[in-house]
C-alpha positions in Angstrom: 0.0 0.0 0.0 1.3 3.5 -1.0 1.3 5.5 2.3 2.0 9.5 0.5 1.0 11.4 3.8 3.5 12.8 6.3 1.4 14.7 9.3 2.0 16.2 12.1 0.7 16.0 15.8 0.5 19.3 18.1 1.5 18.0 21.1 4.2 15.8 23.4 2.3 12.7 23.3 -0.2 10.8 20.9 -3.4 11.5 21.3 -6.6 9.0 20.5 -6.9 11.2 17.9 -3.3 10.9 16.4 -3.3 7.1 17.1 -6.3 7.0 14.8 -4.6 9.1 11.5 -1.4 7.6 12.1 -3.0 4.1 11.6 -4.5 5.3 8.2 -2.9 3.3 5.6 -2.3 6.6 3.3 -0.2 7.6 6.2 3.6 7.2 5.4 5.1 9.4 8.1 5.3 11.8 10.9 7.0 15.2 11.0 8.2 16.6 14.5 8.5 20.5 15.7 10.1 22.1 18.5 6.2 22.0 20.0 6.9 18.2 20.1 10.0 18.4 22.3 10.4 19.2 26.3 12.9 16.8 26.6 15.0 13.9 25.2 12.9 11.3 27.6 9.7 12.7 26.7 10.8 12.6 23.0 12.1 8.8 23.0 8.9 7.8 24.6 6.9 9.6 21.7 9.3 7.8 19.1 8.8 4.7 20.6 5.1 5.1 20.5 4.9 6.2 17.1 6.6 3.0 15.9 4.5 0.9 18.4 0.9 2.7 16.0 3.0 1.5 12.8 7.1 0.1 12.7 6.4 1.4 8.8 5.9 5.2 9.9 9.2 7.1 9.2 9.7 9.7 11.9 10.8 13.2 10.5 11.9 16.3 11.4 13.7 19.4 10.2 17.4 19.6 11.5 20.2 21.2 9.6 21.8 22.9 12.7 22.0 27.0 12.9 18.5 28.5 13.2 16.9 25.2 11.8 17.2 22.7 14.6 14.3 21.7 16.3 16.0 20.1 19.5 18.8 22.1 21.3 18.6 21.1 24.7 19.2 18.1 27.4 22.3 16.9 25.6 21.6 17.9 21.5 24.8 19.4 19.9 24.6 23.1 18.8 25.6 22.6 15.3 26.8 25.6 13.0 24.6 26.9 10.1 26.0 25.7 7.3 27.2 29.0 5.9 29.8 28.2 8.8 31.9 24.8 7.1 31.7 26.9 3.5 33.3 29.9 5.3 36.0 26.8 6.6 36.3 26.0 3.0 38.1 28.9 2.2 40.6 28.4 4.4 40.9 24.7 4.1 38.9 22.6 1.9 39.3 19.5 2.9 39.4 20.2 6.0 35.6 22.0 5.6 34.7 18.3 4.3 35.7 16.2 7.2 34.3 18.6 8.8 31.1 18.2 7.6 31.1 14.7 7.4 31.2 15.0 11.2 28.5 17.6 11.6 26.3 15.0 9.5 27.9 11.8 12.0 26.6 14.0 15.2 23.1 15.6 14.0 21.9 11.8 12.5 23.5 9.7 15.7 21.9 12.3 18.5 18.4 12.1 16.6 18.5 8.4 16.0 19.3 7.4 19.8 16.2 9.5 20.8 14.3 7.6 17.9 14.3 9.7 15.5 15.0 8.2 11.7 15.3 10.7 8.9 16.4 14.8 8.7 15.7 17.1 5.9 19.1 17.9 5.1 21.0 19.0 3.6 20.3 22.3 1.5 21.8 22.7 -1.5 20.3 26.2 -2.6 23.4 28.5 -3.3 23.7 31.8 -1.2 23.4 35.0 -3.3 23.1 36.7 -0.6 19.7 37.8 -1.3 17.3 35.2 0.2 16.4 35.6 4.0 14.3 32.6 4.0 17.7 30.5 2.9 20.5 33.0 4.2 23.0 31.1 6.5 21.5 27.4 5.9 23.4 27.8 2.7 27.0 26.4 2.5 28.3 28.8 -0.2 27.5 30.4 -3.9 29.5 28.1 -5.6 27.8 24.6 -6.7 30.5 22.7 -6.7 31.5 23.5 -3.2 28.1 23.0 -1.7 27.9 19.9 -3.3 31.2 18.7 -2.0 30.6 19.7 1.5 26.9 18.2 1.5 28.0 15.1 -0.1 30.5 14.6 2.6 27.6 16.0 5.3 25.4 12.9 3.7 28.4 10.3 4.1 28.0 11.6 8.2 24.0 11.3 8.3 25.0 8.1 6.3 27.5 6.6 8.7 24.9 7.1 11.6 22.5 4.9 9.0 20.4 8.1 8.3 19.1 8.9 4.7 19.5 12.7 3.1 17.2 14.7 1.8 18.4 18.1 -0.6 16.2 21.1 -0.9 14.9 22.7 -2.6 14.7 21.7 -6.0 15.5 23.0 -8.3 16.9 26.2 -6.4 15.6 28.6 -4.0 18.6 30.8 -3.2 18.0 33.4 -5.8 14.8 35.1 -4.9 14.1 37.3 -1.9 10.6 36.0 -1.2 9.7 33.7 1.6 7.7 30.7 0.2 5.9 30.6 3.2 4.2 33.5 3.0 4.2 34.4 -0.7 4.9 32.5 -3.9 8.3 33.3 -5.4 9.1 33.8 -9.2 12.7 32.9 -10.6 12.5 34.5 -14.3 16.0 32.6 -15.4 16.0 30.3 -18.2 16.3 26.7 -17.8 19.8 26.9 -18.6 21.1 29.6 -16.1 19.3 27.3 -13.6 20.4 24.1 -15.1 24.3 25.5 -14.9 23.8 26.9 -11.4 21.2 26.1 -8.8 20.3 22.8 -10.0 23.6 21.0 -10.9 24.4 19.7 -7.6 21.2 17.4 -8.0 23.0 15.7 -10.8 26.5 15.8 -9.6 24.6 14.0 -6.5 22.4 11.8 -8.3 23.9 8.7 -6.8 24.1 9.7 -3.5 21.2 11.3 -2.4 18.3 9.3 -0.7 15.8 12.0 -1.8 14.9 15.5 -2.6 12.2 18.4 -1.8 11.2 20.8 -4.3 11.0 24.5 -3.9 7.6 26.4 -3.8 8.9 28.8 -6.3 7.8 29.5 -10.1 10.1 29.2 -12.6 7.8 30.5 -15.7 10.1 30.1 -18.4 10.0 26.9 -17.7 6.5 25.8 -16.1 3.6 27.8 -14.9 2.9 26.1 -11.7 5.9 26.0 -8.8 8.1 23.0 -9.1 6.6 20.5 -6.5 3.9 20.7 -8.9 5.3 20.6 -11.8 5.4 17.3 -14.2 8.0 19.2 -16.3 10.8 19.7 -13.0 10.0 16.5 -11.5 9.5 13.8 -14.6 11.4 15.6 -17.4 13.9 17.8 -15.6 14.7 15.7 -11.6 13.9 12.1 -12.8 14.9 12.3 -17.0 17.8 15.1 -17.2 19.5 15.1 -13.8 18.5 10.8 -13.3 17.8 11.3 -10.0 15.9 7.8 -8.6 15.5 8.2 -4.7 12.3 9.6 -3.3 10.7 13.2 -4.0 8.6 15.2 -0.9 6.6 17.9 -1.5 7.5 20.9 0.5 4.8 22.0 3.5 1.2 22.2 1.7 0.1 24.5 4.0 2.6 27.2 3.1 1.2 30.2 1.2 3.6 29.0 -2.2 1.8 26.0 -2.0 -2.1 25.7 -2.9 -1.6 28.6 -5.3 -2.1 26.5 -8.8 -2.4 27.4 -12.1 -3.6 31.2 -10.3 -6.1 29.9 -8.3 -6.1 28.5 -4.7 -6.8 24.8 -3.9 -7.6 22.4 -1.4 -5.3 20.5 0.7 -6.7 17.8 -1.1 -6.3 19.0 -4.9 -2.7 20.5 -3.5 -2.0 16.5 -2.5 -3.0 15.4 -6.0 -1.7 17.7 -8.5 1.9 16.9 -6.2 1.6 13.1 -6.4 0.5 13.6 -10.0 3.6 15.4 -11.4 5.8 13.2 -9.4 6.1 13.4 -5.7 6.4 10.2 -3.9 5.2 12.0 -0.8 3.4 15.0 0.3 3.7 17.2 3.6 1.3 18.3 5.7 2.9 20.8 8.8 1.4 22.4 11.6 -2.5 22.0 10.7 -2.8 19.1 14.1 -3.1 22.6 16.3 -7.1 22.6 17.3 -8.9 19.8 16.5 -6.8 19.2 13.2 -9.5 19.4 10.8 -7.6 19.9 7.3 -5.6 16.5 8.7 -8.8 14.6 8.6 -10.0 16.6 5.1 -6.9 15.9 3.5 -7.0 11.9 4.4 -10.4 11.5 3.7 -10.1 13.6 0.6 -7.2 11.4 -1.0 -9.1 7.9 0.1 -11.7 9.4 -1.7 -9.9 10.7 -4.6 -7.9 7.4 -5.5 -11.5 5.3 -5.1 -12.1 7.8 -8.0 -9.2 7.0 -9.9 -7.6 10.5 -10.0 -4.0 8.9 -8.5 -2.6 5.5 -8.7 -1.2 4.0 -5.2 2.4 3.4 -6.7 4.5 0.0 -5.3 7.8 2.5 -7.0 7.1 5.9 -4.6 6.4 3.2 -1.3 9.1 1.6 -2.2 11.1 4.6 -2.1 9.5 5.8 0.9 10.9 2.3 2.8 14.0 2.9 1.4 14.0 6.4 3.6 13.3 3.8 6.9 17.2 3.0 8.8 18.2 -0.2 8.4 20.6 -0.5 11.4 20.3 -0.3 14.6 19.9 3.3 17.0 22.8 3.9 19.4 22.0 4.1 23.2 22.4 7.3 24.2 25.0 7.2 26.9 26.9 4.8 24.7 27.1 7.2 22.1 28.2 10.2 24.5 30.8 8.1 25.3 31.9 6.4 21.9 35.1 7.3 20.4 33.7 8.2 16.5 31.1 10.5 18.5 33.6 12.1 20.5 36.3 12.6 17.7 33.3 14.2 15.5 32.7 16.1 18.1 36.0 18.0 17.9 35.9 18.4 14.4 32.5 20.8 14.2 33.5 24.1 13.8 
């Protein structure tokens, strides 16, 4: 069964309520926030519930380090912002890519002891200095250096058995608007982007696990923003750069994201026209708060839309979705702290 849906829950345990979406079959995942968290107990108890509703669920959250880390306290490494180990770089570069290799090691290991299975990370928008949104979570301008430091970054998140995850496709450094609150338009050409923004996802194409779209218009290439775009996804992600690992949808509930074709949609049409052009999964963030109405509209709405025929359940995109799940085991906390690899990582992060 193709579970597409990665939710959300608004508080510090599972609720009847959560128990009860969680168990829907179109349910693939969960994504945490720093609403989730009080303390590393409290969120290993919440993991190991999650898996106890479904071992199947991947367990998500958003931590690159800098001002995107969801879990600083009781123990979790402060890591730098990216911008910090492209700033290395420049004085020594491989140096910068050990480095990151151990900023990946300590971010995966300290969320998988806790339970945790699967980051989005890392970013591989460049930094022209001109988006706030991306800023500092940007390792440098140059593609080829970003894609050298977050390929060694992925072989850290990898040596912990974490999968990667690069955002957001195809590029989302260039604008200035936030795509949470308004829908960016890139007027390059396919090429420009194609030369710059988006060649890491090909130079990467055999390492990373998956990739997340940005909520920005391109419109000399496609009218609708990438995530929902057959054109960036099938022609461009999947045909051009032969990328074969999993595609996410960015947050549906952000303002770049139910604006299609200049109107806005449902949750539920945002879900389909996403899974339609080529996302193996869609997100889903913060709409638990209250009695999580749009959660239940959205499920509902895609059982109802695939009785209908208007997506396929696809074996390929579940399959890629399991391929996201860790396959070994989650060091023990206090053996970690106390583990030579942790420890040496530890003194490389800058």
């Amino acid at each position: 069964m193709h579970a597409p849906l990665i939710i959300d829950i608004a508080g510090l345990s599972l609720s009847k309520t959560d128990r009860r979406r969680l168990k829907h079959p179109l349910v693939g995942g969960i994504i945490l926030f720093a609403r989730n968290w009080q303390d590393r107990a409290q969120l290993t108890a919440l993991c190991r519930d999650i898996k106890k509703v479904r071992r199947d669920l991947l367990i998500c959250v958003d931590h690159e380090g800098g001002r995107v880390q969801r879990f600083r306290t009781d123990g979790f490494t402060h890591l730098p912002p990216m911008r910090a180990l492209g700033e290395q770089w420049l004085k020594d570069p491989l140096q910068a890519t050990n480095a990151a290799t151990a900023c990946g090691y300590v971010l995966a290991a300290e969320l998988r002891a806790c339970g945790v299975d699967f980051s989005f990370t890392p970013v591989l928008d460049l930094d022209y200095g001109e988006s706030g949104v991306i800023g500092d979570r940007s390792f440098a301008r140059d593609p080829r250096v970003v894609t050298l430091l977050a390929k060694s970054l992925m072989h850290g998140l990898r040596l912990a058995g974490m999968a990667s995850c690069g955002k957001h496709f195809p590029g989302h450094g260039f604008v200035k608007a936030d795509s949470h609150t308004e829908i960016p338009v890139d007027k390059r050409s396919l090429k420009a982007i194609l030369a710059d923004d988006a060649a890491p996802y090909g130079w990467l194409n055999t390492a990373l696990d998956s990739v997340m779209p940005a909520h920005v218009i391109y419109p000399k290439v496609d009218a609708r923003p990438a995530g929902f775009s057959s054109t960036w996804l099938g022609d461009i992600l999947r045909g051009r750069l032969r990328f074969g690992g999993a595609v996410f949808s960015d947050d549906l509930s952000m303002a770049g994201a139910r604006l299609i074709d200049g109107r806005e949609v449902s949750y539920t049409e945002a879900a389909v026209t996403a899974l339609n052009a080529g996302c193996d999964l869609v997100l889903l963030c913060n709409q638990s708060l209250g009695k999580g109405e749009a959660v239940d509209e959205l499920i509902d709405g895609l059982s109802e839309t695939q009785l209908k025929g208007r997506w396929q359940l696809d074996e390929a995109s579940e399959a890629r979705r399991q391929a996201l799940l860790p396959v070994t085991p989650a060091p023990v906390w206090d053996e970690l702290m106390v583990s030579p690899s942790y420890m040496h990582a530890l003194d490389l992060i800058p």
